[in-house]
N, C-alpha and C positions, 0 to 999 in steps of 0.2 A: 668445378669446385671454385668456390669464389674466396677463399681465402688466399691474401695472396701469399702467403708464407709457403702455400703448397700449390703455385700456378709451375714449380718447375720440378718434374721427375726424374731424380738420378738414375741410369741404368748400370749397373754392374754386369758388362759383358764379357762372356767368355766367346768359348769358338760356337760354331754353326750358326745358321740361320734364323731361329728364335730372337736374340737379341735385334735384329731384323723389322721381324716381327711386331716385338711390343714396342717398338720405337715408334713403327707408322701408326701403332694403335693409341697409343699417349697422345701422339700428335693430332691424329681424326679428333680426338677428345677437346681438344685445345691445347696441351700439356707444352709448353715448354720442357726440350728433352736434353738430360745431359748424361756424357756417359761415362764413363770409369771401366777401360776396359785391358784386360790381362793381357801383357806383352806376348805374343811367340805364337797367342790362342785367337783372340778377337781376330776378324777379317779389315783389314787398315780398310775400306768401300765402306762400313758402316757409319764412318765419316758424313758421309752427304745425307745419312738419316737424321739426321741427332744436330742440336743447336750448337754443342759446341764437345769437345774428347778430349781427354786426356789418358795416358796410358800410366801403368805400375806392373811391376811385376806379379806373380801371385801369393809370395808369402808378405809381401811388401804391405802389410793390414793400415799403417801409422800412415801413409801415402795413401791409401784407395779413401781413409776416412776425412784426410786435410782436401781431398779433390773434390769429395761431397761435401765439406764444411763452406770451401770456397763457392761452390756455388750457390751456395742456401740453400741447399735441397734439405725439406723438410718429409719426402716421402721416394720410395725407393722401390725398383722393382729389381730382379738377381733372374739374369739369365745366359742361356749358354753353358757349352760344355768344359769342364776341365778338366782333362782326365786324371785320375784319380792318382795312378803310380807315380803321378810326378810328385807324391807325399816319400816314394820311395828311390828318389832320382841321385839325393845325396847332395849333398853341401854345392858341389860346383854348379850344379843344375838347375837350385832354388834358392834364391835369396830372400831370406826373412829380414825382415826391418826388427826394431824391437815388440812392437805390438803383436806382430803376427808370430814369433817367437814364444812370445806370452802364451797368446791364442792357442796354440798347438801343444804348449806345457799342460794350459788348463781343462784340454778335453777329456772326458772319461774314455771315449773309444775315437778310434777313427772311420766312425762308420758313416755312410753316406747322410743318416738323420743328424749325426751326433752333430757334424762339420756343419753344416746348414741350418741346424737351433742355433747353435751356436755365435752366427754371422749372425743370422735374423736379432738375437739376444744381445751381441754384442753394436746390434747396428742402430737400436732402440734404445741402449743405453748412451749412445751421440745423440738422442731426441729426432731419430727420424721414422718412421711407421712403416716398415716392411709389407706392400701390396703385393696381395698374388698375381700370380702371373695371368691368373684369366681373367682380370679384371682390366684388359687391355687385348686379352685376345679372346675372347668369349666368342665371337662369330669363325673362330678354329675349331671348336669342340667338334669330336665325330658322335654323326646321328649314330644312333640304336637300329640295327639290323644293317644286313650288305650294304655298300654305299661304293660298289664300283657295277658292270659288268653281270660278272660274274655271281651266282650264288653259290654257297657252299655245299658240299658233300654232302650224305646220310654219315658218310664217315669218317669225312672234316670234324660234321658237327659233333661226334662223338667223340673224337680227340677234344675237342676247346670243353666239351662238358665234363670229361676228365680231367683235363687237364687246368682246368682255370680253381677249382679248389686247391690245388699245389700250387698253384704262381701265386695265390695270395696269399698261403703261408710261408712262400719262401720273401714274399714281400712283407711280411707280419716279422718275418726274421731280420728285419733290415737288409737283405742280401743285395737284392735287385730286383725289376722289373718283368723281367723277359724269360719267358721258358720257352726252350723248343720240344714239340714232343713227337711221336709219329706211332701208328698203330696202338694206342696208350701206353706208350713207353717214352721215360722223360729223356732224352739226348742230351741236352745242353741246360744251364742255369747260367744266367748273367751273371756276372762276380761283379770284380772290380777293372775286368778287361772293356767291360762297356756292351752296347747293344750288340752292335754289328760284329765283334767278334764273337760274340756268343752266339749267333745267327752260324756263321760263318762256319762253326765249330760242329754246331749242332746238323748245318746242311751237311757238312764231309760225314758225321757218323751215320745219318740215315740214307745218302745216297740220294738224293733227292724228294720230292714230293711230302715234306714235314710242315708241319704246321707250327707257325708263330703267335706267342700269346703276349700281350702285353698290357699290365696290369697297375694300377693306383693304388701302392704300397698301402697296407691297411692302417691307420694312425700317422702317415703323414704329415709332414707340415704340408698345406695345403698353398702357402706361400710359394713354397721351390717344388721345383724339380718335376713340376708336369709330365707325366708319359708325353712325349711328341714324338712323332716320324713327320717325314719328309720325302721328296723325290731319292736323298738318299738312300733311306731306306728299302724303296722299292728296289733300287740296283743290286744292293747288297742281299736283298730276298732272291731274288733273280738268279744273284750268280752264286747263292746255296742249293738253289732248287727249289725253295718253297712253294706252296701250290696256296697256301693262307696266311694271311696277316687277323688274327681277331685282338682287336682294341679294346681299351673299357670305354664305355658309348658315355660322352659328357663329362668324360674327365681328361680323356688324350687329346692333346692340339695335333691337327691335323695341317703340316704347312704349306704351302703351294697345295693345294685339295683337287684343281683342276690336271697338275702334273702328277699327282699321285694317283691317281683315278685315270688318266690316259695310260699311263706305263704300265700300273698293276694288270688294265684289261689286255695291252699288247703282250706283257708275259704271261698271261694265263695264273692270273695272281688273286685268289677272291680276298675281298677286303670284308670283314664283319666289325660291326660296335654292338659288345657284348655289355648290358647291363652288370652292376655291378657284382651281382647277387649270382650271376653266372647265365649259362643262355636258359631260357624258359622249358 
């Protein structure tokens, strides 16, 4: 981009490795990269990504937007994790500034979309342009069909064909992402506890051998919250039991793809990128 009002990328980092991610991606691009990232959550290491860091707490909204004014950022990407119950952590736990007090008086719901228009809405109204996440990490997408190893079942694949028309209506519901299911029967739904607990939750009720869906909520902002896994993931599949992981093909970033792809084949883990329309 040759304007220079947007040679520098704010990133809004939370925890995991994503923020990581679209930092080297900005930078491949040319981007001058600066980040903003939540106390307690961000990895203090993403430091040597990034041009220059500052931290805030997470209800601290009046501070994350003076860090991005200071830099001139005129264009922004939002990644990484924050987990959600720290909305339910209580006064001592989170500190709101006055803005982000605002912010949380003014939401209709506090649901995973509501909180995330909302940034993006309120992040645009500072005159900066909220970029998607894959527009720095596009060469993360998982291909369409197995992409480890292993292929799946006759009765994998009959779980994921069951079961991916309920993950995208529970993703139509704003719920979550992630369903576990095993012999077409659903185990788990992601809430508000997150991926891996719902993994977690759903390996103890099947007893091993359940199958992982993971899906691109329908009406999304396309902006946040990308399905991603990682080598964590695979650990946490592992130590459920899961025998599959099925992705949506071209909408999940897939991080480290060479460590997720070595482990899933050493656990006996098949990986699928299921179109979005569900498998063929």
């Amino acid at each position: 981009m040759s304007d220079a009002s947007r040679e520098t990328v704010g990133l809004i980092a939370g925890a995991g490795r994503l923020p990581f991610a679209l930092a080297r991606g900005a930078r491949r691009a040319g981007r001058r990269v600066v980040a903003v990232a939540f106390d307690g959550f961000a990895d203090p290491t993403l430091a040597a990504e990034v041009d220059a860091l500052c931290w805030v707490g997470i209800g601290e909204l009046g501070a994350l937007f003076a860090g991005l004014h200071d830099a001139a950022v005129r264009e922004v990407v939002v990644a990484g994790n924050v987990p959600k119950e720290q909305l339910f952590a209580g006064a001592g736990r989170i500190r709101l500034d006055a803005r982000g007090a605002a912010f949380l008086a003014a939401l209709g719901d506090r649901s995973d979309g509501a909180i995330l228009r909302g940034l993006g809405d309120a992040l645009e109204r500072e005159g900066m342009r909220v970029a998607a996440q894959t527009e720095y990490a596009g060469d993360l997408l998982a291909p369409e069909g197995p992409f480890g190893a292993l292929a799946p079942t006759a009765a994998q694949l009959a779980d994921v064909a069951w079961g991916w028309p309920i993950a995208k209506a529970i993703g139509r519901l704003d719920i979550g992402q992630t369903l576990i299911v095993k012999d077409k029967s659903v185990l788990a739904v992601e809430a508000i506890e997150g991926t891996d607990a719902a993994i977690r939750r759903g390996g103890a009720l099947g007893r091993g051998g359940v199958a992982v869906l993971k899906v691109f909520k329908p009406g999304q902002d396309p902006r946040f919250d990308a399905p991603t896994i990682g080598p964590e993931t695979v650990e946490t599949l592992a130590a459920a039991g899961a025998t599959l992981l099925a992705v949506e093909a071209q909408r999940t970033l897939v991080l480290e793809r060479a460590d997720v792809v070595r482990s899933a084949d050493a656990y006996g883990i098949a990986l699928l990128g299921v179109p979005e329309a569900g498998p063929a």
